[in-house]
N, C-alpha and C positions, 0 to 999 in steps of 0.2 A: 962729859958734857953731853953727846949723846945719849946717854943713856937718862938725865935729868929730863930731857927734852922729850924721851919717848913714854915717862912716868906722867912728864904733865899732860900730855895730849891722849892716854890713855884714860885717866880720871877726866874728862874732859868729856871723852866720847861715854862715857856712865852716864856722866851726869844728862845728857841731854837726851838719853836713852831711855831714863828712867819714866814707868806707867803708871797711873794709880791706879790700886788694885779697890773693885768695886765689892764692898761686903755681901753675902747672901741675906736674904730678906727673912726675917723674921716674924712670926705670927707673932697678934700683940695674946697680954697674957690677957684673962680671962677669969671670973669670978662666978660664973653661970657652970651648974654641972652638965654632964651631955648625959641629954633623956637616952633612957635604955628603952629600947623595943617593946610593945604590949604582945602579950600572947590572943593570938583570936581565939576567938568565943565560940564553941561548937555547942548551939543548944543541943541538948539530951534529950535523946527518946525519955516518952513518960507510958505509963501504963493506964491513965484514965481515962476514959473514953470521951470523944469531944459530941457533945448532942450539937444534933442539924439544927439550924434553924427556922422554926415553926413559918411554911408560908403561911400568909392571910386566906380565910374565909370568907366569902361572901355570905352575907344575911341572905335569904330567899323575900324573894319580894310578896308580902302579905296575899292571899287572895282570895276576892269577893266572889262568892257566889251569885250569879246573874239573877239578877231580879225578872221573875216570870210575868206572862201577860195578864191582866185582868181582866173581868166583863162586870161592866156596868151598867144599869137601867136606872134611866133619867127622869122621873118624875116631875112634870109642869102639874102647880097645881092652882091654877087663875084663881087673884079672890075680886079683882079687880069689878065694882059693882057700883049701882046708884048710891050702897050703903058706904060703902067706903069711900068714894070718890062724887060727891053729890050735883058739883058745880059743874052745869052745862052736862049732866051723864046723855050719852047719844042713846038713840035705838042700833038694835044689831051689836051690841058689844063682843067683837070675840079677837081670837089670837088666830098670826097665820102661825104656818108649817114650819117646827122645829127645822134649824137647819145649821149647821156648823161642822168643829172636825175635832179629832183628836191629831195633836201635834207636837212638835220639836219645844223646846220653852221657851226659844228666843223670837218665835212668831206670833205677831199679831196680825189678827184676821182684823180686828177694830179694836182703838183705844181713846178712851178720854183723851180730847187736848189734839189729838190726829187729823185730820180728815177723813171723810168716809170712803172707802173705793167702791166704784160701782157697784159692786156687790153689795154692799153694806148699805148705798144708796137706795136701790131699786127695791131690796128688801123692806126699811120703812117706809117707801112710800105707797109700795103697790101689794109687797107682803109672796113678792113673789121670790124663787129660790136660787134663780136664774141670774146675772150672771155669776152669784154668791158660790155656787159649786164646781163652775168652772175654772173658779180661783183658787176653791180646796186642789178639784184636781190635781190644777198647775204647782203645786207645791208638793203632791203626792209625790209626782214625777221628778222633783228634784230632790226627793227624800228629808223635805222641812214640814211633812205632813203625812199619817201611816192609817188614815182613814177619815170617811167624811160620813159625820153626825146628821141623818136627816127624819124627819119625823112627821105627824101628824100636826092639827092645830088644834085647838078649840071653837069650839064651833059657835060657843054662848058661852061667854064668863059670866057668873064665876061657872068652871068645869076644870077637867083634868085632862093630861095627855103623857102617855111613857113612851118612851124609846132607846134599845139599848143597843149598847157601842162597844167596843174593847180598846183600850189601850194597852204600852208596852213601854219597857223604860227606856227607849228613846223620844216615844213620844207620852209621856205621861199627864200631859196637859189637855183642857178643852177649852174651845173658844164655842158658845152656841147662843142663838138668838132668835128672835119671833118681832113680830109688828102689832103694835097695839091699833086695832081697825074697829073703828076708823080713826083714824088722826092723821095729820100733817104727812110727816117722817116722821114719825117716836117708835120705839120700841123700847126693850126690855132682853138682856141676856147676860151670861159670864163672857169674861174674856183676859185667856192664858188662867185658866183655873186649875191649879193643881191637885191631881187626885193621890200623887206620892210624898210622901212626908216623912223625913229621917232615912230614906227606904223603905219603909214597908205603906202599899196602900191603904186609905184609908176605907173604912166599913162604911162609912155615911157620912155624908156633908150636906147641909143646908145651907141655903144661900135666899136671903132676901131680895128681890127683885126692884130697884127703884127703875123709875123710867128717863128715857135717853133720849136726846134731841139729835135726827142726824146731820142736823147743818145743811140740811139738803131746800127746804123749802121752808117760808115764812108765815105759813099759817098758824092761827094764834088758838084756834077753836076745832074741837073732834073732826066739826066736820066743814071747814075753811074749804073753799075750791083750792085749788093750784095752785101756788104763788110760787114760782121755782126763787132760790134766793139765788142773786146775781154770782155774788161774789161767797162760794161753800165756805163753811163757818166750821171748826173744829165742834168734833162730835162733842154734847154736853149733857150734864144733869140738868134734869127739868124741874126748876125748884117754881114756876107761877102756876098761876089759875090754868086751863081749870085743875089740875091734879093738886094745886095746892088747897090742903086743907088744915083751916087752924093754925096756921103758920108753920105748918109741916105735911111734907110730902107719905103719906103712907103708901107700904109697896103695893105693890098687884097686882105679887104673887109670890112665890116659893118655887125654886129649881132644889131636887132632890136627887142626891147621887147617893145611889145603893150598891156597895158591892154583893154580885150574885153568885162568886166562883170562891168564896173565903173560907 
């Protein structure tokens, strides 16, 4: 009976002993092969030679030979006369003293449609040169001007008068002018005339002379007194009596530009 009693309390202490045993984990299975390792790539010496690459050139920038100075002699040659101009002709007809400059080409000494500056004024009305070359000067000195054009007059048109200048390609232009005496304010001259063309000077230009109103005084007749105008009038072409003839103005004169160094 003991011994029954020590069988069942034996099976007893098993049973309540007993652990569950936990399985080891298994990877699941797999249908993907396993990549194998790449061999690296040792690029190989080669035997051809690798050419440099060509730096860029610079173009050389083209270059002009400096255009040299020229000398010129101006020829006035007055035709201005009773025959040409009949209506109210004065006694004493003649021209004052050439006077102007060689300049820059962005300068105007006088321009249609402008006013007249002092200079420009005093010249047609008195034919004097004064204070007309103190204005070239002033432009000298700021280098918008490389010489001042001055000359003789005519003493009796019709007649002639020369005088020669030099220019340079800075200043390859001329502005020059005279007083038709007597008259009001009128004259007659170029202004910004250019004597370079393409580059290279020209051998001879002719240039017809019409005549100029300087807006400065209102006389209507050669020889009108003074009538200063109030209010200065932009310089103009004088298309009436008396220089009008026939329904057109003829010049009364010719400016001739000769080159003398060519």
């Amino acid at each position: 009976m003991k011994h029954t009693a020590a069988a069942i309390l034996f099976v007893l202490v098993l049973t309540s002993c007993a652990c569950p045993v936990t399985p080891a984990a298994v990877p699941p299975a797999t249908d993907a092969p396993t990549a194998e390792p790449q061999p690296t790539v040792v690029p190989q010496a080669t035997d051809t030679p690798v050419e440099p690459t060509p730096m860029p050139t610079e173009t050389p920038a083209p270059t002009t030979a400096p255009i040299e100075p020229a000398e010129y002699e101006l020829t006035f040659d007055a035709t201005w006369s009773a025959a040409t101009h009949p209506t109210g002709f004065p006694p004493n007809p003649h021209f004052s003293g050439l006077i102007g400059a060689a300049h820059t080409p962005d300068v105007r000494l006088w321009e249609m449609g402008e006013l007249a500056s002092p200079g420009i004024k005093n010249m047609a009305e008195t034919g004097g040169k004064s204070p007309l070359n103190a204005e070239v000067d002033a432009l000298i000195d700021t280098g918008d001007a490389c010489a001042q054009i001055s000359g003789g007059g005519v003493p009796t048109s019709p007649g002639s008068v020369s005088v020669t200048f030099t220019v340079n390609e800075e200043c390859p232009v001329v502005s020059v002018v005279t007083m038709i005496a007597p008259s009001p304010d009128w004259f007659v001259g170029v202004s910004a005339l250019s004597l370079l063309e393409d580059g290279v000077w020209v051998d001879e230009k002719v240039v017809e002379l019409l005549p100029y109103d300087a807006g400065t005084d209102s006389g209507e007749a050669y020889t009108s007194p003074d009538i200063p105008t109030t209010d200065p009038e932009p310089v103009s072409m004088l298309e009436t009596e008396p220089l009008l003839v026939d329904g057109a103005v003829p010049p009364l004169g010719t400016f001739t530009f000769t080159r003398l160094d060519s």
